[in-house]
PAMAR-703165 format. One record per residue (C-alpha): x, y, z; residue number from 1. Coordinates in Angstrom, 2 decimals. Layout:
// PAMAR-703165
<east: X; north: Y; up: Z; k: NUM>;
...
//
This chain:
// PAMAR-703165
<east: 0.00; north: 0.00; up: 0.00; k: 1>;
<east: 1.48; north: 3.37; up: -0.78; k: 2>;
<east: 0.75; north: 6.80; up: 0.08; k: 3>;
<east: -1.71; north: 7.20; up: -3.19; k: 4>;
<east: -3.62; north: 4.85; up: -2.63; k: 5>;
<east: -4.73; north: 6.16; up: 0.69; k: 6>;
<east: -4.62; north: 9.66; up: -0.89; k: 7>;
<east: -6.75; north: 8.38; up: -4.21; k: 8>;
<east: -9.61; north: 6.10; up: -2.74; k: 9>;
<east: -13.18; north: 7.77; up: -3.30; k: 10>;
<east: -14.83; north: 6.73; up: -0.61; k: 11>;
<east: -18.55; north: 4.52; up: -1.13; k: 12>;
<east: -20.22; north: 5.37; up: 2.05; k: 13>;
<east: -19.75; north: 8.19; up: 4.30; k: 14>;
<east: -20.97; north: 7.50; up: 8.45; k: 15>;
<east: -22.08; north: 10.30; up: 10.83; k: 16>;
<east: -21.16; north: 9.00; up: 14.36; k: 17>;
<east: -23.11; north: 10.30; up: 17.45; k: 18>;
<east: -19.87; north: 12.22; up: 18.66; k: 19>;
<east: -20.01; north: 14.19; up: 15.65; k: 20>;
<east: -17.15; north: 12.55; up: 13.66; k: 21>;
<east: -17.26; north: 11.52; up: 10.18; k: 22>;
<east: -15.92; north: 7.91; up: 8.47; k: 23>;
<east: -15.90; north: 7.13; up: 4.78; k: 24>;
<east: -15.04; north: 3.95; up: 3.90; k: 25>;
<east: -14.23; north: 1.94; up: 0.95; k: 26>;
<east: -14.67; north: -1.80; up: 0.56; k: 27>;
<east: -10.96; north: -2.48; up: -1.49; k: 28>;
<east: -11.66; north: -3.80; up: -4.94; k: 29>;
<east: -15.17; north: -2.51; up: -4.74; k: 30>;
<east: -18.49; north: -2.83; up: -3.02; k: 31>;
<east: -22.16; north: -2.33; up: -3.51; k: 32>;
<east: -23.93; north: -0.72; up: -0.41; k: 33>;
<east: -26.14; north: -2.95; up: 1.73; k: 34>;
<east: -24.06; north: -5.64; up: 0.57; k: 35>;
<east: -22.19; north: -7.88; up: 3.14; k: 36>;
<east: -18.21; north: -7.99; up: 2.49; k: 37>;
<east: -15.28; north: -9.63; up: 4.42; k: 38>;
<east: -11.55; north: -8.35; up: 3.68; k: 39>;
<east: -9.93; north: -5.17; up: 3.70; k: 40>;
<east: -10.98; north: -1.76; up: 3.93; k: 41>;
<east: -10.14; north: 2.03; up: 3.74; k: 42>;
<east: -10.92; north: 4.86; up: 5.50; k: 43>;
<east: -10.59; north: 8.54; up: 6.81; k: 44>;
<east: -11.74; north: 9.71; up: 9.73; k: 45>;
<east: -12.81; north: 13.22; up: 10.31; k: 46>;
<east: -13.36; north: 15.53; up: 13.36; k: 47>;
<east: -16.67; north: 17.38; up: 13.37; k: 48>;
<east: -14.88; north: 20.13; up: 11.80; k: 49>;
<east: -14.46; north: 18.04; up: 8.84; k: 50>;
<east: -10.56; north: 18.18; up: 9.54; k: 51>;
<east: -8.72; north: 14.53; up: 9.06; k: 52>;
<east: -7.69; north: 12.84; up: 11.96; k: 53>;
<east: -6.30; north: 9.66; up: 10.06; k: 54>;
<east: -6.85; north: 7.61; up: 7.31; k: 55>;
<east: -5.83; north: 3.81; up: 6.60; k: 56>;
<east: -5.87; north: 0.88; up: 4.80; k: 57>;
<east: -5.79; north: -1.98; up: 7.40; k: 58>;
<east: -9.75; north: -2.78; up: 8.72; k: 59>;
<east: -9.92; north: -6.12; up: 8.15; k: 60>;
<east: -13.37; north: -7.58; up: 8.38; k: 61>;
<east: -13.41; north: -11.87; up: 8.51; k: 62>;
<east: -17.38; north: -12.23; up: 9.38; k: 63>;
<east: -19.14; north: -10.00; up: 6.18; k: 64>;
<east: -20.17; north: -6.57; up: 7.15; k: 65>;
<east: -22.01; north: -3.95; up: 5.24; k: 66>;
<east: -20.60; north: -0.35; up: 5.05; k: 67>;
<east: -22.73; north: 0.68; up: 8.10; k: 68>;
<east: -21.67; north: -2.07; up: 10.19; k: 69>;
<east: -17.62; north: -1.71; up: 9.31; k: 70>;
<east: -18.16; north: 2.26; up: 9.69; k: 71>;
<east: -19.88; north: 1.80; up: 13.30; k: 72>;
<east: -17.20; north: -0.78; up: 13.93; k: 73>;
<east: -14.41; north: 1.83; up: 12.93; k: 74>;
<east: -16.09; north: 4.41; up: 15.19; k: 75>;
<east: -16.15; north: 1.77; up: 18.39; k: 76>;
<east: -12.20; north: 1.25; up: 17.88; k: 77>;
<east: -11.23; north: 4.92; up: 17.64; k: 78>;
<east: -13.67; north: 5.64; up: 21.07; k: 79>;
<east: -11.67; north: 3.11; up: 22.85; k: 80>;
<east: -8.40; north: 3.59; up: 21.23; k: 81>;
<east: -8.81; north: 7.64; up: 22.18; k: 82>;
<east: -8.39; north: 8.67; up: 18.22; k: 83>;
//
């Protein structure tokens, strides 16, 4: 993974979280919304000012998970990690 592909990925699916923080996510390779996926994904995370916090490429998901349920999964780990 290199620094363009983080910097290039359109995100599919954009997730307001109750603190006010923002994730869009990509399934990698592609993904249809509402669909279930396992493998890796991207994704940025925002502060309510709309102002990155970080951005990766190394959610794996090994049970399928729609867009919703890997972006509310996302948000969990940053609340406990502190991010």
């Amino acid at each position: 993974m290199s620094y363009t592909d983080l910097r290039d990925f359109e995100a599919e699916y954009s997730y307001a979280a109750p603190d006010g923080r923002t994730i869009q996510l990509e399934k990698l390779g592609g993904g249809t919304i509402g669909q279930s996926y396992t493998g890796t994904w991207r994704y940025i995370l925002l502060d309510a000012e709309g102002v990155e916090v970080t951005r990766g490429q190394d959610y794996e998901t090994h049970v399928p998970h729609t867009h919703e349920e890997a972006a509310k999964d996302l948000a969990d780990f940053f609340d406990q990690e502190g991010v």
